[in-house]
C-alpha positions in Angstrom: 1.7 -80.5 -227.6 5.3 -78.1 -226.7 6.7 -78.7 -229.5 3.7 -78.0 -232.4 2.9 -74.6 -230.3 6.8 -73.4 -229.8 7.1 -74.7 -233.9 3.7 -71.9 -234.2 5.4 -69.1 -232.1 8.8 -69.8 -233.8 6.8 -68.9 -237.3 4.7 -66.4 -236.5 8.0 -64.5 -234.6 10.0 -65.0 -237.9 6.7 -63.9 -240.2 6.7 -60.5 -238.0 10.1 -59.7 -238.2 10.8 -60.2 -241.9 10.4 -58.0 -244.3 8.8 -57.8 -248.0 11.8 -60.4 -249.3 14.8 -59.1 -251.1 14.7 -56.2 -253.4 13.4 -57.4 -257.0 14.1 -55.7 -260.4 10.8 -53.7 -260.1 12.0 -52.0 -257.1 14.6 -49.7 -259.2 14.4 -48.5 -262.2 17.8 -46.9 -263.9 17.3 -44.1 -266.6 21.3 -43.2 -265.9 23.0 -43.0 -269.3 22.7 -41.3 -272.5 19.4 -41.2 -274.6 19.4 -40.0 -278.0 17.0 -39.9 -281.0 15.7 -38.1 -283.7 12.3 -35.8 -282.9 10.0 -34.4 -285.2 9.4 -30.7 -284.9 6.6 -30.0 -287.8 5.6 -32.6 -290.2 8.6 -33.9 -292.0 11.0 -31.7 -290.4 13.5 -33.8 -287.0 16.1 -32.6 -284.9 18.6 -34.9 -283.0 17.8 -34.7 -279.0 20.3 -36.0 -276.4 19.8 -36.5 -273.2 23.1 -37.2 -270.8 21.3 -38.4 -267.3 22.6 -39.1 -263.8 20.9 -40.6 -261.3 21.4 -40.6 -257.4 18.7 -42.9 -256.4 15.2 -41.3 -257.5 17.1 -37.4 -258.3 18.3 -37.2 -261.9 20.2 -35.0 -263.4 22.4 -34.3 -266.4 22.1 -32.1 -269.5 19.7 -32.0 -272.6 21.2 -30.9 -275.8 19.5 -31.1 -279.7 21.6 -30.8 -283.3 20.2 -27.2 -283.3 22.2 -25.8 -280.5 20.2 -26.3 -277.6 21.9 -26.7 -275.0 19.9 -27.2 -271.2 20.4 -28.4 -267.3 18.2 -31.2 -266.5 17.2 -31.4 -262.8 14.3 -34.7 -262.4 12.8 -37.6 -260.9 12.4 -41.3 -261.8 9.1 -42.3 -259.6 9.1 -46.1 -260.7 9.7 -45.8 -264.4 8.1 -42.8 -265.1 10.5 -39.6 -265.5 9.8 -35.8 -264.9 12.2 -32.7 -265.4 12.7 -29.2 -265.6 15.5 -27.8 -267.8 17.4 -24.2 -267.7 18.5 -23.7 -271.2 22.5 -22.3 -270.8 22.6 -21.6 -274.0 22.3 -17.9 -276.3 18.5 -18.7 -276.0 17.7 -19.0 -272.9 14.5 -20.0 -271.4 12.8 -23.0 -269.7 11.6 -26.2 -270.4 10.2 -29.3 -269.2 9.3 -33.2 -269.7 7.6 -36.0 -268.7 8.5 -39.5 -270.2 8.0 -43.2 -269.3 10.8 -46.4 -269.5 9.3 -48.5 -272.4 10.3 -51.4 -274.2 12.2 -53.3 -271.5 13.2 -49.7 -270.2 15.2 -49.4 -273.6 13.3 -46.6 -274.7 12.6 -43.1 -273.3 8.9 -41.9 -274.5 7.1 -39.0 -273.8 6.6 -35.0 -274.5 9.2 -32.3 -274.4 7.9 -28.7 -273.5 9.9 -26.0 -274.2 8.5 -22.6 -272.7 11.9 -20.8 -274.7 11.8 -17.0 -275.3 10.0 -16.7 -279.2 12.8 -14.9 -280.6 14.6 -18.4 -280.4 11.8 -19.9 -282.0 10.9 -22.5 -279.0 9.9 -26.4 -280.0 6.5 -25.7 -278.1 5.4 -29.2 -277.5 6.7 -32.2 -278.9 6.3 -35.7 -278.4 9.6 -38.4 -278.4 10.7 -41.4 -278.5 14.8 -41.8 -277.4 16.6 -44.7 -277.2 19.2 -45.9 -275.0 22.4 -45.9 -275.9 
């Protein structure tokens, strides 16, 4: 009768000090790298957008720039695979802008809406939705 009960403290002392297993591929997502496309501003009208991220953890940050000229700070975070950011446009323009995006397609894609609050003398994007792929 020891043995079965000091086999049943044995596993229930292990069970309590383990944790949730090893980390698994749904534990981190990575949206470090560059992410480019093009986005549609008015119907049949696209810019190219480029995002350069960093990532430390959750904090991303990087730059956001577009074939136009726009050129921004990014300063975001990856919760799971879902992205949010603020930018501070450095370029003649100025302004503010910010995103939120999700990691589709096998976290090969970057999809979501781009809100740019930009002075109207630059002629801001307003909002626009994209789709960027990783490069």
């Amino acid at each position: 009768m020891r043995v079965p009960l000091v086999s049943l403290a044995l596993l229930l002392l292990t069970a309590a000090c383990s944790d949730d297993g090893p980390p698994t591929d749904d534990d981190f997502f990575l949206i470090e790298g560059t992410w480019s496309g093009p986005v549609e501003i008015a119907p049949g009208d696209s810019i190219d957008v480029t995002f350069d991220l960093l990532q430390d953890e959750t904090d991303v940050f990087g730059t956001f720039t577009t074939s136009t000229g726009r050129v921004a700070d990014v300063l975001g975070t990856l919760d799971g695979r879902h992205f949010t950011a603020d930018f501070t446009f450095t370029d003649e323009c100025l302004g503010d802008g910010s995103t939120t995006a999700d990691l589709v397609n096998g976290d090969l894609t970057l999809r979501g809406t781009f809100t740019d609050v930009t002075d109207v003398i630059c002629d801001g994007l307003g909002v626009v939705e994209f789709e960027l792929d990783k490069q």
